[in-house]
N, C-alpha and C positions, 0 to 999 in steps of 0.2 A: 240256779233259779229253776223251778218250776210251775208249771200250768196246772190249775184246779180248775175244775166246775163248782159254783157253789151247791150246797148239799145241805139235806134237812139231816142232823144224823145219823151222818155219814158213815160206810161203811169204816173198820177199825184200820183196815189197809189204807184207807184216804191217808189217815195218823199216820200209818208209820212211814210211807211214804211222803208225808208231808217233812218227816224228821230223820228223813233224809237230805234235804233239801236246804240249800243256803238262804232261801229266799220263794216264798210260798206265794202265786198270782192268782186271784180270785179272779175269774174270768166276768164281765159285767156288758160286754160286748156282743155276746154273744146271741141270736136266737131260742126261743126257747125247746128242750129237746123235752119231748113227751115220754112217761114211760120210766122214767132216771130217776137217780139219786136226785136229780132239783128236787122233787118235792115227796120223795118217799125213803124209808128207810125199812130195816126187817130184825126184830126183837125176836128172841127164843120167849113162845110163852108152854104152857101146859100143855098143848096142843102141837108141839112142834112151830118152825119158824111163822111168824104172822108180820104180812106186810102193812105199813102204817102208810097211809096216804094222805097227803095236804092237799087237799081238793081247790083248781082254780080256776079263775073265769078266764073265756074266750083265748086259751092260750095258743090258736093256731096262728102262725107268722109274725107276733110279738117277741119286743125285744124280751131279754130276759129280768130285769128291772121293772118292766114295764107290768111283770104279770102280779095280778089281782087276786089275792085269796079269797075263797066263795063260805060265807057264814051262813050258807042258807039252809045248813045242819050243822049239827054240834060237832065238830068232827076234833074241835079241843077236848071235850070231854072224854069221845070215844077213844081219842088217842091216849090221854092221862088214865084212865080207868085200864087198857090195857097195859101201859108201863107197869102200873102201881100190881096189877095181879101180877103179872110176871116176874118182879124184880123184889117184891115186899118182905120179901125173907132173904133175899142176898146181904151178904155184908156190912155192904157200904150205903144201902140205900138209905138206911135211918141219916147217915152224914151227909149226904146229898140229897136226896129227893126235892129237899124245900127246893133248892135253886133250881132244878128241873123243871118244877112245878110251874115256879115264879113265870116261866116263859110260857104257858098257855093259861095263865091271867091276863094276857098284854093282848088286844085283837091288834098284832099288823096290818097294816093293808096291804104291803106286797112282800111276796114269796122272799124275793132278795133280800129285804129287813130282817124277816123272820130269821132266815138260815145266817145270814152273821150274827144275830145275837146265840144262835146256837153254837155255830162256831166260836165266840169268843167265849161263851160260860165252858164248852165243852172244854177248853185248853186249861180255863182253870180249875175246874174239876179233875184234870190229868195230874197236875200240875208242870203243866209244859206251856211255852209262851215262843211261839213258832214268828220269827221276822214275818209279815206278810202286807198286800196291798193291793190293789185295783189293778185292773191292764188298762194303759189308757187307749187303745182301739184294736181292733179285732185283727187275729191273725188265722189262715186256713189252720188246719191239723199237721200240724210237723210229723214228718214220717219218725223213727225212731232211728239216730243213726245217721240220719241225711245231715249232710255237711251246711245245711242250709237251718239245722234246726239250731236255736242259739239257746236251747233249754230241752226242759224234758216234761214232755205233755202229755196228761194225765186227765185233758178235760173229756175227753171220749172212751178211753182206756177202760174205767171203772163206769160198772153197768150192772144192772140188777138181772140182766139175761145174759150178758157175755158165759159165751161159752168155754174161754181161756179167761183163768183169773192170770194177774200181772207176776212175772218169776224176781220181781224187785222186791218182794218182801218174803220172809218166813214167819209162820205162826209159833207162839209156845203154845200149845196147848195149858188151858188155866182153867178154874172152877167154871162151871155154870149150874144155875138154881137146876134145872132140866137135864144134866147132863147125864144122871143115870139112866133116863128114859129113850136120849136119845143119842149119848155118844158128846163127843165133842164137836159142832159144830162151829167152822168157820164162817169169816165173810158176814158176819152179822154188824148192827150197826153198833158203832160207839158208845151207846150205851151200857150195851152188855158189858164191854169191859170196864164202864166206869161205877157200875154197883159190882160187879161180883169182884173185881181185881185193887181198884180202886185209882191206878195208876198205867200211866203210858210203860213203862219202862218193865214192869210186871210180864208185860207179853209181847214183848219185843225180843 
């Protein structure tokens, strides 16, 4: 069993660590952590990595459920228009896109709706279908190791500034649209791999 944060577009490690994992716990207890994967992820565009942000209301000392996505700019549009430049010549995107799409047609009203329906189109787009479910109430951060941990927790771990990524996964290196320009880069979100690879097990 292991502990998630939920994520907009989660980095591709969230995956493979997730498939690792007998039993996948979507944290719903929790406080909301500013700054994270809750409500941002990072696409390779032309320009090198570009961070995509879900913008939300009043998120200081709310639970994480509780918080409110802010429509008071298009920030669906800005987000689909960067996907679509970045990814429009990748492989898979003519196969996928529709269903990506489909999800910033929908206005959620909170951040937590949003990122499961991403989560769950994102598995099937893998084609992977990860056991997973709710915590039903909060526990501190399990050290790694500690006899006290009865799982392996990954809701703090994965971070958009961490400065140590997690030594639980390795990358394959696989295509990316930009890769001539910039190398192979890791640690991008889910995306990436699901237009240019198409599949979880590709880069794993």
């Amino acid at each position: 069993m292991a502990l998630f944060s939920t994520a907009y577009w989660a980095p591709l490690s969230y995956y493979q660590l997730a498939a690792q994992s007998e039993v996948v716990l979507i944290e719903q207890h929790e406080r909301y952590q500013k700054q994270s994967y809750r409500n941002r992820c990072t696409i390779l565009s032309a320009n090198g990595p570009l961070s995509l942000v879900v913008p939300v209301l009043r998120p200081h000392e709310c639970g994480i459920r509780e918080i409110r996505i802010d429509y008071s700019k298009p920030w669906q549009k800005v987000h689909w228009r960067a996907i679509e430049a970045a990814y429009r010549s990748s492989p898979f995107f003519e196969e996928y896109s529709e269903d990506v799409y489909a999800i910033y047609k929908v206005a959620f009203t909170f951040l937590f709706d949003l990122n499961t329906k991403v989560w769950e189109t994102s598995q099937m787009l893998l084609g992977v279908s990860f056991p997973w479910g709710l915590t039903e109430r909060f526990a501190p951060p399990f050290k790694k190791d500690s006899l006290e941990c009865p799982c392996d927790d990954y809701r703090y771990l994965l971070h958009p500034k961490a400065k140590r990524k997690p030594d639980e996964f390795a990358f394959t290196p696989y295509f990316q649209v930009f890769g001539h320009k910039f190398g192979f880069v890791p640690h991008l979100s889910v995306l990436d791999a699901i237009f240019n690879v198409g599949t979880l097990e590709a880069v794993s």
